[in-house]
N, C-alpha and C positions, 0 to 999 in steps of 0.2 A: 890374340896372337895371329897375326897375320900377314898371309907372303908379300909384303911390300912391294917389290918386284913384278907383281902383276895388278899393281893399281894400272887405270888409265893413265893417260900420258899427261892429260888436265889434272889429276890427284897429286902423281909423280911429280909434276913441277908445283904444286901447289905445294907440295911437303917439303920437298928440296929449297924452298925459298925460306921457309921458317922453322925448317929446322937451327940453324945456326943460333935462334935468337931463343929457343929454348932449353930449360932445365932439366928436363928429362923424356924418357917416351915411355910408353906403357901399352905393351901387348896386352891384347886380350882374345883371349877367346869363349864363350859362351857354349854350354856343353848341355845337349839336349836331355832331357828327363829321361826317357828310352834306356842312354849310357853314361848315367849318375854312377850307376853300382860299378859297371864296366872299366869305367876311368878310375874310378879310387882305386882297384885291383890293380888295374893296369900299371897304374903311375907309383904305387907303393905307398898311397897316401894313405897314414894310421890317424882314424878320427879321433882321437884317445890326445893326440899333439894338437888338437885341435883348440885353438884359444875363442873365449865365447866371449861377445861384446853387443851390442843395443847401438842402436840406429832410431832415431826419429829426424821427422823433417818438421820445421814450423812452415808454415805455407797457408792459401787463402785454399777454404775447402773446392772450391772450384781448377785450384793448382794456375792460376795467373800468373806467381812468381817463376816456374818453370816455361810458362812460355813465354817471360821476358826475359829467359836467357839468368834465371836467379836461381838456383838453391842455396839453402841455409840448412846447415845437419849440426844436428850434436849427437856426441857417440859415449858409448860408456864401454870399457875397454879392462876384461877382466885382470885384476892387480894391477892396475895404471889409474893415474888421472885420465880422466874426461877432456873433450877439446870440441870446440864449435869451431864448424869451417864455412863462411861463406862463398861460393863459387859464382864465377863468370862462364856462361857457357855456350854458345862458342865464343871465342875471343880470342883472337889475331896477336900476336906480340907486338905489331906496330900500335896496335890500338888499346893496347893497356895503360891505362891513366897512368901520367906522369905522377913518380913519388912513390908507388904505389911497391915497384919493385925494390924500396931499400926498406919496406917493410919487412920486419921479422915474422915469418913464418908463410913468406908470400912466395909463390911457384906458378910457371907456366908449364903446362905438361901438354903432350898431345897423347889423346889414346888411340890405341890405331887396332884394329879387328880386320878381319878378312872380308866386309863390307864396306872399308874407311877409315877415315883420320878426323877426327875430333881434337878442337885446340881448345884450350879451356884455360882458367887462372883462378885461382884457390888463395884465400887466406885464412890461415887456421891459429887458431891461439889455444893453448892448455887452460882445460877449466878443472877445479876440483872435482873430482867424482860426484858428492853430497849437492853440488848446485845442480848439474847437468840432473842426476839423479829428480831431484823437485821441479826443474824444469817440465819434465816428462812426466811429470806426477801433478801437472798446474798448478803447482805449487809457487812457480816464480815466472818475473815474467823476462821475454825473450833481450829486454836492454840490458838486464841484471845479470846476464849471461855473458854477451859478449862483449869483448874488446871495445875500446873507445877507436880504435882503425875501423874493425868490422863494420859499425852501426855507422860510422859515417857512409863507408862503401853499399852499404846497403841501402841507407835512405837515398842515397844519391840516384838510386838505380831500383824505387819499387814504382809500380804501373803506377800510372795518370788515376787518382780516385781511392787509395790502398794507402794505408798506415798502418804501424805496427799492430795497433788495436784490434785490427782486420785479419791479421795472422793467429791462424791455431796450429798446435801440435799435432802431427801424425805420427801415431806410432806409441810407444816405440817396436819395433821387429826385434828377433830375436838370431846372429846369424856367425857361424863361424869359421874360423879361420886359422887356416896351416899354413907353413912355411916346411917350404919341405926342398931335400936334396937329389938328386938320380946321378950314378955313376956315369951315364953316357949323355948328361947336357953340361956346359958350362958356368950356367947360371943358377939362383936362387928363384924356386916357382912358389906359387900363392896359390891355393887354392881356398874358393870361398862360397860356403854354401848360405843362402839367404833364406828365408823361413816366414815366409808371407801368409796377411792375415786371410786370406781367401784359401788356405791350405796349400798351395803351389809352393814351388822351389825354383831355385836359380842357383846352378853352380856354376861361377866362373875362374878360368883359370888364369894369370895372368903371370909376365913378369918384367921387369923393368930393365933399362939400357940406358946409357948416355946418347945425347940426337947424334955424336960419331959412328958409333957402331949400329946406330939401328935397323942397317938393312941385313947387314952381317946377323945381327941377333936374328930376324926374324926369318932369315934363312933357315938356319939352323933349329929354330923353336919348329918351324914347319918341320923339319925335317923327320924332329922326334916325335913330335904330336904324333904325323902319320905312322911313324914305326911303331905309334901303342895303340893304334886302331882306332885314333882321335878323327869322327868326321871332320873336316876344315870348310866345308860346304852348306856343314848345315845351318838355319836363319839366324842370326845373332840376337839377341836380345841386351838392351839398355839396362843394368840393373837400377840406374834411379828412375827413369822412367815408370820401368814395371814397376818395383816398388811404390812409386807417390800413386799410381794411377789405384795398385790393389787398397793403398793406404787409404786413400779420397774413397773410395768406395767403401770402405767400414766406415769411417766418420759418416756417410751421410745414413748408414743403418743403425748409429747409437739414438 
């Protein structure tokens, strides 16, 4: 969640150009260990509403795919089907493959934090619960998963020397998530706590706008943050970064 308004003047026009051609924007803010407990109080968030779900990533235990700009997630999502999402990351809306966007279940979103703007494109498809579930269990492998789009977007797009065969499961983590309301914001906020294999935590807060209103939103989300003793300054943290990196590091201890 982030004061848009005091990006640089290079961000500012950076964001104002692509905004137009995207599908949504997405605040976020990253809330330090220190004021985990502080913020749940503060904000009124009951962890009881909290929905629990699974996270793994398939990836080359070295994490290649994330630094060509690839992740690959599947989730498992308590009382819901399951869904694999492959991601572009960063990726510009002028440069998202032609075709790409009349697929179902495909989105350009920017995240924006009070360190930046991240532009990214996701394509995510519904999997049954029971596949995703064996996926994570090695039981299946990662074609039998997804989407006949996904695996094409994918192969198109893995490192020079990398094939499927080369990718393993990380994961899965264990991590959850509320939706929650406050009488003095006008939006719907996320709160998300992640549950990493090295014992650490990441809770992030977030919430969504259309690219019209997104400077309006993150006026306003500033406004409240600070009125509930939300630091806005303190380091932000990646949660898939942190995650693949804590991930990669238990694989290489089994």
């Amino acid at each position: 969640m982030s004061a848009l308004p005091t990006y640089e003047a290079d961000q500012l026009a950076g964001l104002l150009a692509i905004l137009p051609d995207v599908d949504a924007v997405e605040l976020k803010l990253s809330v330090p260990d220190s004021d985990h407990r502080s913020a749940l109080r503060s904000l009124g968030i009951d962890s009881l509403d909290a929905q629990v779900r699974q996270v793994a990533f398939v990836e080359t235990p070295d994490l290649r795919l994330f630094g060509a700009g690839l992740v690959v997630r599947a989730r498992r999502t308590q009382g819901k089907p399951g869904d694999t999402t492959v991601k572009l990351r960063p990726m510009l809306p002028a440069d998202v493959p032609e075709g790409l966007r009349r697929l179902a279940g495909f989105k350009v979103e920017v995240d924006a934090s009070p360190q930046g703007y991240t532009c990214s494109c996701s394509l995510t498809s519904e999997v049954p619960d029971k596949r995703v579930k064996a996926l994570m269990a090695g039981e299946r492998e990662l074609a039998d998963v997804l989407s006949d789009d996904q695996r094409g977007v994918l192969l198109e797009r893995l490192p020079d020397g990398i094939g499927l065969a080369d990718l393993v499961v990380l994961g899965p983590l264990t991590l959850l998530k509320a939706k929650f309301e406050h009488p003095s914001y006008p939006r719907r906020l996320v709160a998300e706590m992640w549950f990493l294999p090295d014992g650490s935590r990441i809770m992030e807060l977030s919430a969504k706008c259309s690219p019209q209103e997104a400077f309006q939103a993150a006026a306003e989300t500033k406004i409240f943050l600070a009125g509930h003793g939300l630091e806005l300054g303190a380091p932000q943290e990646m949660k898939t970064r942190s995650a693949l990196a804590a991930l990669a590091a238990a694989h290489q201890k089994e």
